[in-house]
Structures are given as C-alpha cells and as structure tokens.
Backbone as a chain_set.jsonl record, in Angstrom:
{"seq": "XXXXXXXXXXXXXXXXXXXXXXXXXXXXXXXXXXXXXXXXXXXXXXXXXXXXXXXXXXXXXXXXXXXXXXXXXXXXXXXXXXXXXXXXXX", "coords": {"N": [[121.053, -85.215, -21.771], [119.128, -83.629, -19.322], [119.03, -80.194, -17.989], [118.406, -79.883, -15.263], [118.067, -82.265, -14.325], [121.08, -83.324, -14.488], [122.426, -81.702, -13.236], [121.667, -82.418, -10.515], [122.329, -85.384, -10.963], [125.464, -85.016, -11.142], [125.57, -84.178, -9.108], [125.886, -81.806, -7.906], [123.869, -79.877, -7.264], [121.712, -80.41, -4.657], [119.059, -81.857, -5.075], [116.39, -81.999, -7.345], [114.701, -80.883, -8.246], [115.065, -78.559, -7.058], [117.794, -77.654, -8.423], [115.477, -76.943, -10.773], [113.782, -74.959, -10.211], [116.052, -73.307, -10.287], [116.91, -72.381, -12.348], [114.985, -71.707, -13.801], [114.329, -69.299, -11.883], [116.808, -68.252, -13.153], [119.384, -68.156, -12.041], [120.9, -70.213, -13.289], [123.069, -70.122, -15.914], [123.935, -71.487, -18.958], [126.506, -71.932, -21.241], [127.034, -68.917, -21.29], [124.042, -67.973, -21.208], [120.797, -67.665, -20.24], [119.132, -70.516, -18.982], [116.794, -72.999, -19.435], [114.763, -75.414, -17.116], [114.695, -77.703, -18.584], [116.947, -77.77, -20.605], [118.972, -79.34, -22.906], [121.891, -80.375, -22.215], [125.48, -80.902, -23.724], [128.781, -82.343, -23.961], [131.372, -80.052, -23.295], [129.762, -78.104, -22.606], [129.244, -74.633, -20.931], [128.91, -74.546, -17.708], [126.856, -71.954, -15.72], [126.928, -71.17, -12.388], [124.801, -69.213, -10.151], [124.351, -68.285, -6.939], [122.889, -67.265, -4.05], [124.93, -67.686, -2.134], [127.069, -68.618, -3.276], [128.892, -68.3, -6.079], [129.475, -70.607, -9.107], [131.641, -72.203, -11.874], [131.263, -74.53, -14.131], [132.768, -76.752, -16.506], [130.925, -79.14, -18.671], [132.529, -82.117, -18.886], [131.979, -84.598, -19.633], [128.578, -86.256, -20.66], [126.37, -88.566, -18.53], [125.358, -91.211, -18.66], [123.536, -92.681, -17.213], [121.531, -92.272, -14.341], [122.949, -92.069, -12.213], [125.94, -91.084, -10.832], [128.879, -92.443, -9.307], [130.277, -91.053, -6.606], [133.667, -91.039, -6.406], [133.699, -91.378, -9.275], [132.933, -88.509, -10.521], [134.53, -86.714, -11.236], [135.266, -87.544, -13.882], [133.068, -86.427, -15.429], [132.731, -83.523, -14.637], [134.574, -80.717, -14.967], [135.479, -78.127, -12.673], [135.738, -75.129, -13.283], [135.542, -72.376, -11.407], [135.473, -71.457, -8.627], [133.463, -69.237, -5.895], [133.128, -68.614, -2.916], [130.424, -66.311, -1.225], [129.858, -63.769, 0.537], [127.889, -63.346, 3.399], [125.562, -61.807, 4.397], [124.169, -60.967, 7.629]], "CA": [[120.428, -85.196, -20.47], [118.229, -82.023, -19.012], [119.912, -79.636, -17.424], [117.665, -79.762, -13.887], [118.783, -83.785, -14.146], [122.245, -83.32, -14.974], [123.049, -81.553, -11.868], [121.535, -83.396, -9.434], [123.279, -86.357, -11.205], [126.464, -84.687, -10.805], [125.831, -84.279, -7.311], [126.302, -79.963, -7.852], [122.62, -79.669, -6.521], [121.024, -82.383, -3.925], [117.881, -82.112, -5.367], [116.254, -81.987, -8.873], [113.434, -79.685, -7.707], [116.113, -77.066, -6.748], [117.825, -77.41, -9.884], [114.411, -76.651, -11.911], [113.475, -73.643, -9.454], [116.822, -72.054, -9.999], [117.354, -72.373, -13.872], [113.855, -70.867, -13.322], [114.481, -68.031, -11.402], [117.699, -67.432, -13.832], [120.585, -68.131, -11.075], [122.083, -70.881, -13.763], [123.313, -69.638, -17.203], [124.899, -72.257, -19.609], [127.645, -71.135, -22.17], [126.65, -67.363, -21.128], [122.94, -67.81, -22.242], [119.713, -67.932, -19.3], [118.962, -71.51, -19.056], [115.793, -73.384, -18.806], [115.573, -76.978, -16.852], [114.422, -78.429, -19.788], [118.002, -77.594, -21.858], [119.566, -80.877, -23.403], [123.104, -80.679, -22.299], [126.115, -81.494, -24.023], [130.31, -82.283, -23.694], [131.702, -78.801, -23.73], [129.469, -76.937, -22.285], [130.04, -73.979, -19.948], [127.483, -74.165, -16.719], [127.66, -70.521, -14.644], [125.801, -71.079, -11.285], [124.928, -67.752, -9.402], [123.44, -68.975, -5.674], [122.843, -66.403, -2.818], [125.744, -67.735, -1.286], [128.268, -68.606, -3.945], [129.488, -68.627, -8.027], [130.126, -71.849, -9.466], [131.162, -72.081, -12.983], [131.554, -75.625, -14.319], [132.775, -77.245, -18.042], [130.307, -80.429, -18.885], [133.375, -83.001, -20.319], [130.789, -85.981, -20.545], [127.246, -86.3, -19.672], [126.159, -89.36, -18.033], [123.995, -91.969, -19.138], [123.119, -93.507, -15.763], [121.112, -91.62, -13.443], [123.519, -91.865, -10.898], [127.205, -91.042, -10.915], [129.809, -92.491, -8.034], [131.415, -89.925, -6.413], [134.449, -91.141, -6.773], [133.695, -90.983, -10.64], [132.188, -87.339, -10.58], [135.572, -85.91, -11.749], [135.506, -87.733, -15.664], [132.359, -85.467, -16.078], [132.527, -82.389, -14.713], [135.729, -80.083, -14.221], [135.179, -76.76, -12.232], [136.605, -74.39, -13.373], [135.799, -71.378, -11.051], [134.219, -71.58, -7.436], [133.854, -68.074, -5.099], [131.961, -68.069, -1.757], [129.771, -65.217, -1.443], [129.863, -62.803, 2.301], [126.596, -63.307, 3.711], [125.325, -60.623, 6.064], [122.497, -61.284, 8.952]], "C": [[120.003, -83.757, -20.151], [119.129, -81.604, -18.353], [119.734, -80.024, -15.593], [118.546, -81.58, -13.322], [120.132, -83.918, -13.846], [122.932, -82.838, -13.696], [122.764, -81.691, -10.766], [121.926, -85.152, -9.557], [124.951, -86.375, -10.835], [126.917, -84.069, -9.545], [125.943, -82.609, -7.061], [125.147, -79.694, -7.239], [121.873, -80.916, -5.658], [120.118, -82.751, -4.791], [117.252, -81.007, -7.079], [115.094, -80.736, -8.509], [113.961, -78.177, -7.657], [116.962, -76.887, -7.599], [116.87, -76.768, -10.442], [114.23, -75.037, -11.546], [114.856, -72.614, -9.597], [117.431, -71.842, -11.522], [115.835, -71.558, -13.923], [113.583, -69.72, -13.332], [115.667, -67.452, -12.076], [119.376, -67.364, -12.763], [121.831, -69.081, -12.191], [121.919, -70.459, -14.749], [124.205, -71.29, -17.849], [125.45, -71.383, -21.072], [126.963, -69.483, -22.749], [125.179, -67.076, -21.191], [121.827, -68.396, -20.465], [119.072, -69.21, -20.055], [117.267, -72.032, -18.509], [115.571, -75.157, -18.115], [115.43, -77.895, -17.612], [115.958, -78.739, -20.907], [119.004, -79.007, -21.866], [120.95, -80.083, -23.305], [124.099, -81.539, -23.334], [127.234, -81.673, -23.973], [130.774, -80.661, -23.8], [131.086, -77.582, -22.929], [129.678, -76.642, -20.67], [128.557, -73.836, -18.917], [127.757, -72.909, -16.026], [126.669, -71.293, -13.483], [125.939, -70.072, -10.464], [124.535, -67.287, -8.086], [123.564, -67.292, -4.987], [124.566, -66.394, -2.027], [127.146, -68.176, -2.144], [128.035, -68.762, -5.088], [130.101, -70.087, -8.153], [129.911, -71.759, -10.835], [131.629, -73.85, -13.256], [131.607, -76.371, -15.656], [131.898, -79.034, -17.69], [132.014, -81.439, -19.348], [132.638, -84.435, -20.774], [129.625, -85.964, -19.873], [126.62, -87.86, -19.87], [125.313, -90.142, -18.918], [123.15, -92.728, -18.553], [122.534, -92.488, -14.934], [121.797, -91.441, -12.158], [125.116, -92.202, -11.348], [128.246, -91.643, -9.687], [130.07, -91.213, -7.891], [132.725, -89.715, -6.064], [135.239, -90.922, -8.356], [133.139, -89.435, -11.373], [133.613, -86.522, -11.463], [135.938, -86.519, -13.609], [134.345, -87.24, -15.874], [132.12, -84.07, -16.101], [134.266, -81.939, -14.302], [134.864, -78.373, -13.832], [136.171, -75.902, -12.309], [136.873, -72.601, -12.645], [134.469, -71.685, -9.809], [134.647, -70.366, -6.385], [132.968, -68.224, -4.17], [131.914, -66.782, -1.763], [130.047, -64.689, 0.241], [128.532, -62.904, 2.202], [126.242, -62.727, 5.439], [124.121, -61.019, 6.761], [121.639, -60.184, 9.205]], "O": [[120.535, -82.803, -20.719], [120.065, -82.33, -18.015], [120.656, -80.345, -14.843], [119.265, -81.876, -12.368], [120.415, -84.657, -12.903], [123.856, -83.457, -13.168], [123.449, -81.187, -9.876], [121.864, -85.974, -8.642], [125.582, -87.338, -10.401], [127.985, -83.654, -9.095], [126.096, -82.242, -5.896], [125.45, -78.994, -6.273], [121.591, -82.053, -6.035], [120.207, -83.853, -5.333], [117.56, -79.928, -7.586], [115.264, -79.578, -8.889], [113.499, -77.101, -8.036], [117.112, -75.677, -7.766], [117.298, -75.669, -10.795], [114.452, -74.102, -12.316], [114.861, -71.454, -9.185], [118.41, -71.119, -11.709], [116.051, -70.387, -14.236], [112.951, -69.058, -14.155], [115.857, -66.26, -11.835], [120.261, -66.524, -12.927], [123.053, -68.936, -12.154], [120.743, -70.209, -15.014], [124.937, -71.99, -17.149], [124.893, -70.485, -21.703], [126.608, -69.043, -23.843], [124.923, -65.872, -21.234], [122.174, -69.342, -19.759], [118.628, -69.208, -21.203], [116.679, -71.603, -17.516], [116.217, -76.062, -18.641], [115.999, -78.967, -17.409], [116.044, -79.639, -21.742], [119.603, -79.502, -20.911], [121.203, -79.23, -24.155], [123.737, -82.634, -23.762], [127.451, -80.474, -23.797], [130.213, -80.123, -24.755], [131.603, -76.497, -22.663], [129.974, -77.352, -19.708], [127.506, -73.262, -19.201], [128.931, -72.73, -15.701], [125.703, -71.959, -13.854], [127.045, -69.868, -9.965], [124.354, -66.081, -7.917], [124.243, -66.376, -5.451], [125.176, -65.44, -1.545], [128.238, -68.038, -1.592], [126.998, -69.353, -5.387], [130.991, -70.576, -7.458], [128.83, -71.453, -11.337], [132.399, -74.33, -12.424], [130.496, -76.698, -16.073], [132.183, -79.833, -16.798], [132.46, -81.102, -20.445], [132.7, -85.093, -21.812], [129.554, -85.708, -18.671], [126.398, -88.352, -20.977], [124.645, -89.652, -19.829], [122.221, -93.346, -19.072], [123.346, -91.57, -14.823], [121.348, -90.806, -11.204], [125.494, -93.189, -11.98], [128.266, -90.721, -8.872], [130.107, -90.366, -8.784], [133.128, -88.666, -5.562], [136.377, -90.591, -8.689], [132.98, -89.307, -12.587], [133.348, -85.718, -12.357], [136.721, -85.951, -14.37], [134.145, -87.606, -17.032], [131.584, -83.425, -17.002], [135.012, -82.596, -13.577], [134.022, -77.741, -14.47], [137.207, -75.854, -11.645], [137.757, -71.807, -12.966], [133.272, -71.96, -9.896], [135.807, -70.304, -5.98], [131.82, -67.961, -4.529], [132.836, -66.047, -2.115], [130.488, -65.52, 1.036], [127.936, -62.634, 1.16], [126.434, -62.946, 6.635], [123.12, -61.397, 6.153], [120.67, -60.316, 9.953]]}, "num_chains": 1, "name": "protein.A"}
C-alpha cells in the first residue's frame, strides 16, 4: 500500500491529500530515508512524522488490505513508538 494511502487508512492523517503534500514537502521520513507518497510500504517499517506541531514516529506491523481500518482495530497495524508535542508560539 502507498505511503500517502496508508496513513490516511490508519487514521494518522484525516486526509490523503495532506499525506501526499507532506511526504512532499519532506515532514515524513520512513526507516530514516525522505519519503515520497508514492513509497510501497511494508511490515517493519519505521514511519518518522515531523508536523509543525508535533513528532510522531510509528513501526508499520501489518499493512492493510481494505481501505478502511476500524478504529478499534487500528492497534494490530500500527504501534507508536514515540509521540512529542511541539510549543507553538503566536
């Protein structure tokens, strides 16, 4: 599954658009490496996400095959393994 897909499947981004635009602009890295939204995901791998407003890093452990995940079931594909809100000044 694409990357841009993958995390608006997994519910980490609302929208697939804002996925694409931020693998894009270079905010998401997968297993250390600048990602494009095109990149075929697979089990294992390490997502970084780098937002304005917070770090999220997140291990793939299965990727979907349904376009749509419960979110009750969101936790047998992704584990997070590191989330920091950011200070945001006015």
């Amino acid at each position: 599954m694409r990357l841009d897909k993958f995390l608006k499947t997994a519910q980490i981004i609302k929208r697939r658009t804002v996925a694409n635009e931020a693998a894009d602009e270079g905010f998401i890295k997968v297993n250390g490496r600048d990602s494009k939204p095109a990149l075929q995901l697979k089990s294992g791998d390490i997502i970084e996400i780098d937002m304005w407003n917070y770090y999220k890093k997140i291990e793939v452990i299965m990727v979907p095959e349904k376009n749509t995940i419960p979110k009750k079931d969101i936790d047998k594909y992704i584990r997070v393994l590191e989330y920091k809100a950011k200070d945001i000044e006015f």
